[in-house]
N, C-alpha and C positions, 0 to 999 in steps of 0.2 A: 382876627384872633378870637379863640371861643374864650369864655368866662365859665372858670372852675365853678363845677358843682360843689353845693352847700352837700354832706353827709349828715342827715338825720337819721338818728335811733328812735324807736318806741319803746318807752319801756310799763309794762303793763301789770295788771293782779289782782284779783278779785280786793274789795276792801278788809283791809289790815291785814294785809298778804306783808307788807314790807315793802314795798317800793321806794320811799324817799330815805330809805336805808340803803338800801342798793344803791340807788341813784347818787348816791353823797361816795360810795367809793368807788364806784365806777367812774361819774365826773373829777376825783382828786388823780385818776389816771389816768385819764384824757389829760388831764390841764399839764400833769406832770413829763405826758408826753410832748410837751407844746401846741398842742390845741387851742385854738380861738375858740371856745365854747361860749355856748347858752342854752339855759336850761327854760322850756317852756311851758310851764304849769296851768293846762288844759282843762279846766273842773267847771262843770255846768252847776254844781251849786252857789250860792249867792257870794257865800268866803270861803277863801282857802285861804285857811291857817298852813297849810305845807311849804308853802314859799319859804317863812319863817325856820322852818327845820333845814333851810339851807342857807343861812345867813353866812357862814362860816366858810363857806367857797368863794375863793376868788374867780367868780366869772360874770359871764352875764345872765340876768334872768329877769324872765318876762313872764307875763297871769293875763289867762283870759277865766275871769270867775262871773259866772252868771250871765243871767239873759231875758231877753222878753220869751223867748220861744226857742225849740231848736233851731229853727232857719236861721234865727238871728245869731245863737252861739254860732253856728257852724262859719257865718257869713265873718265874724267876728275870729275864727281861727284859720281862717284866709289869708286874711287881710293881716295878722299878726304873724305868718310866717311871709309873705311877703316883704312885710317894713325889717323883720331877723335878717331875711337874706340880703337884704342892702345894706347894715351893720357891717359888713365885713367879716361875719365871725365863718372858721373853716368846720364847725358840727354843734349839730344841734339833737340837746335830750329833750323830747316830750313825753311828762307823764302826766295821760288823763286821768279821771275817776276811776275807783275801782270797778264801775258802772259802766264799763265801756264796750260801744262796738268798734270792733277794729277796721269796719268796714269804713268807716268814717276817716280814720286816717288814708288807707291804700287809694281810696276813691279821690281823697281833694288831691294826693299828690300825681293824679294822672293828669290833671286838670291844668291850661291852660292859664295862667303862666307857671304855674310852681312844678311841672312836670320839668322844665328846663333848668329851674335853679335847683331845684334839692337832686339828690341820689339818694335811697334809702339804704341804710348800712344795716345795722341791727335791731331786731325783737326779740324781747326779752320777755317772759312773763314772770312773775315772781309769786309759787304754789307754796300754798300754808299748807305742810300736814294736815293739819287738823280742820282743814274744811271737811264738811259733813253736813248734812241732810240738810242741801240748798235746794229753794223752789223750782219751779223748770225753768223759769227766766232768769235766776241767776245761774242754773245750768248751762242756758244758752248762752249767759255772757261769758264764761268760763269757756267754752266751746271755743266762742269767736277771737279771745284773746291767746288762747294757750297751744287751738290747733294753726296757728302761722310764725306761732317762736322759731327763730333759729335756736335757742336753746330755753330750756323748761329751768329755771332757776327755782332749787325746792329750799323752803325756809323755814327754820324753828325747828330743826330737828334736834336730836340728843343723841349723847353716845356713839357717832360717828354708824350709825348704823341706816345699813340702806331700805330704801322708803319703798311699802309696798305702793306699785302706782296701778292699780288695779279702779278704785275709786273713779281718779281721772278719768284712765281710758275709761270705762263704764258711761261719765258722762258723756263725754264725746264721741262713743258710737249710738248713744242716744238722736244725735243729729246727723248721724249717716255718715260721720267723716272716718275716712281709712286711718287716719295718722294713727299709732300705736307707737308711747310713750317706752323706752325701755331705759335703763340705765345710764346707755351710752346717749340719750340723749338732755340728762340731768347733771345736772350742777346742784352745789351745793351754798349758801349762804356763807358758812364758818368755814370753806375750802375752796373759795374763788380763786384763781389765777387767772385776769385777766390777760394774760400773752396770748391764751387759747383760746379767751371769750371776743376776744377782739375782731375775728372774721364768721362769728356764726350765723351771719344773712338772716334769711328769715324763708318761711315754707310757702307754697301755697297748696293748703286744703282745701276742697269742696266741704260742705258743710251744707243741713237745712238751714234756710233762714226762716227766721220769725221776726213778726213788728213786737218791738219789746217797746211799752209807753214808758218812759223812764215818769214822766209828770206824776202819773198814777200810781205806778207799782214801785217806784223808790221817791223817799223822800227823806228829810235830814229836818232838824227841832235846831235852832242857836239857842242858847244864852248867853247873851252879851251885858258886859261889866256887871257881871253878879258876882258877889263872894263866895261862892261855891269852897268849901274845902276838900283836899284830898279824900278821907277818913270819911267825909258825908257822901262825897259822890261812890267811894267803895262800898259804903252801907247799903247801898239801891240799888248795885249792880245787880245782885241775886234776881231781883224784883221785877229788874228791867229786862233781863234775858231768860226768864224762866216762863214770865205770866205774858200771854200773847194776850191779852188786855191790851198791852202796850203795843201790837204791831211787832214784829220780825226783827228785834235789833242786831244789828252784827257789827256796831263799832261805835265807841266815845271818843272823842279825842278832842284837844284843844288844849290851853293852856290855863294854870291856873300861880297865881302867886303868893306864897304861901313863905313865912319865915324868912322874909326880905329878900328872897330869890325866886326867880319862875321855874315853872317846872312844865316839861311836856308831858301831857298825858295821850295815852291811846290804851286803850281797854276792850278787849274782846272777850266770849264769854272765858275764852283761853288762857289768856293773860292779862297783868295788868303792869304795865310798862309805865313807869313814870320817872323822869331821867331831866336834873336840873341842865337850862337853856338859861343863855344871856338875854335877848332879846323874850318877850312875849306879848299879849292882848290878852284880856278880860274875855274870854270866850271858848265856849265847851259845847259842842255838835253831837250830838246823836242821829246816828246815820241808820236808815233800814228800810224795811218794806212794810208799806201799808201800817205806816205810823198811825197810833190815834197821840194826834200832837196834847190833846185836852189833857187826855189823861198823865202825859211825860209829864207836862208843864206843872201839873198839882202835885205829881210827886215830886217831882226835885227842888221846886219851891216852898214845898211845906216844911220848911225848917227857922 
C-alpha cells in the first residue's frame, strides 16, 4: 500500500510584501476545510519574530531561524521537513525570507527522500504595489519568486482599482524569463476567494540565474529587550530610509510593549503598521542591504 503524499505550499514576497498576512487567512482555510496543517517558518536570519504573528492558529508550527552557513540552513530545512512528514500532518505552508531563492525550495523537494513524501500544491507570491527602485539582486529575487507563482497575489492596493504591472514584468524580462503578468493572472489581498486559489499550481519559467551572497548583500540589526517606544522608533524612520548612510533599509519590524499591551510593529518606507498582539518579545529588526550596523545602532540608541 503506497503512503499518501504530504501537499506543500510555498508562499513567497519580497520583504514587507505581506506574507504572514496572507498566510494567517489562507491556513484558517485550510484548517477550516479539515486540513492537518503546519506551518514552516523557513528564515536564515538568527530570529524570527513571524512565528509569533501566528499564535492564533490552531495548527502546527515549526522554525528553522538561522545558521552557521547556508549549507547548514539548507541541511537544517531537510531534515525539518522530514521529521513534518512523519507528524501525520495532510499540508504544509512554508514561508521563507523575503530574501528568497525559490530554487532552493524546487530543488530539496526532487531530492531523495522528500521527492516521495511531499506533492507540491501551491506558490503563491505576495507583490506590494509600491515596490520601487530595488537593486539587481533584489530584482533577481523578485524574478525567482514571482516568475513560478501559480498565482501573483498583489497587496496594499486602494480603491479597488487595477494595478499597473508593467514594473514587474520589466523586472523579470530583465532575467530573460518569458512569463508576462496580466490581470488574469493577479489576485488581490482585500478580494481573495480562496475556492479559486486553491488549485493555482505553480509555473515553471526559465529565468538568468545569478549567485546572490545573501551574507554580504542583505543583512538585518536586532535590538533585543530594549525599551524602544513607538513614537521614538517613528521619529527615525525618515532618517533611516532616506539617508543611505544607513545601508538600503526596506523593513522594521518586531514587537514592542508599550501601555501594558504589545503591539506588532512592521514599517516600510510605505507604511507604518502597528496592530496590538497578545503574545510578544523585547525585539525590533531592521532588515536591508548593505547595513552599516554602527551607524543603525547610534541612532536608535541615542535616546
Amino acid at each position: 500500500m503506497g503512503v499518501n503524499m504530504v501537499k506543500i505550499d510555498l508562499v513567497t514576497g519580497y520583504l514587507g510584501s505581506g506574507k504572514t498576512t496572507f498566510i494567517k487567512k489562507y491556513a484558517k482555510y485550510l484548517i477550516d476545510k479539515g486540513e492537518s496543517l503546519c506551518i514552516l517558518e523557513n528564515d536564515f536570519g538568527a530570529i524570527n519574530v513571524d512565528m509569533m504573528f501566528l499564535d492564533d492558529l490552531e495548527c502546527g508550527k515549526e522554525m528553522i531561524s538561522g545558521a552557521c552557513d547556508y549549507d547548514c540552513h539548507l541541511r537544517r530545512f531537510k531534515t525539518k521537513l522530514i521529521q513534518i512528514a512523519m507528524m501525520g500532518y495532510t499540508r504544509v505552508i512554508v514561508e521563507p525570507s523575503g530574501i528568497y531563492d525559490t530554487d532552493e525550495f524546487f530543488d530539496c523537494l526532487r531530492e531523495d527522500p522528500l521527492d516521495r513524501l511531499y506533492e507540491i500544491g501551491n506558490v503563491f507570491c505576495i507583490y506590494d504595489i509600491d515596490t520601487k527602485d530595488l537593486s539587481y539582486e533584489s530584482k533577481y529575487i523578485l524574478t525567482s519568486e514571482s516568475s513560478v507563482c501559480g498565482k501573483l497575489i498583489i497587496s496594499k492596493r486602494e480603491n479597488n482599482e487595477l494595478v499597473d504591472l508593467n514594473y514587474i514584468n520589466s523586472i523579470i524580462k530583465e532575467f530573460n524569463c518569458n512569463r508576462i503578468f496580466t490581470n488574469e493572472d493577479t489576485v488581490y489581498t482585500d478580494n481573495l476567494d480562496f475556492n479559486k486559489l486553491i488549485n493555482s499550481g505553480y509555473k515553471s519559467y526559465d529565468h538568468i540565474k545569478i549567485p546572490v551572497n545573501f551574507d554580504n548583500n542583505y543583512d538585518s540589526i536586532y535590538f533585543l529587550n530594549s525599551n524602544i517606544k513607538i513614537d521614538y522608533l517613528l521619529s527615525k524612520k525618515d532618517i533611516l530610509f532616506n539617508n543611505k548612510e544607513y545601508g538600503n533599509i526596506v523593513r522594521i519590524k518586531g514587537f514592542i510593549y508599550e501601555n501594558n499591551k504589545w503591539n506588532k510593529i512592521n514599517i516600510t518606507d510605505k507604511i507604518n503598521e502597528i496592530e496590538p498582539i497578545e503574545n510578544g518579545q523585547k525585539v525590533i529588526i531592521i532588515i536591508g542591504e548593505n547595513l552599516n550596523k554602527e551607524s543603525i545602532n547610534n541612532l536608535i540608541l541615542d535616546n
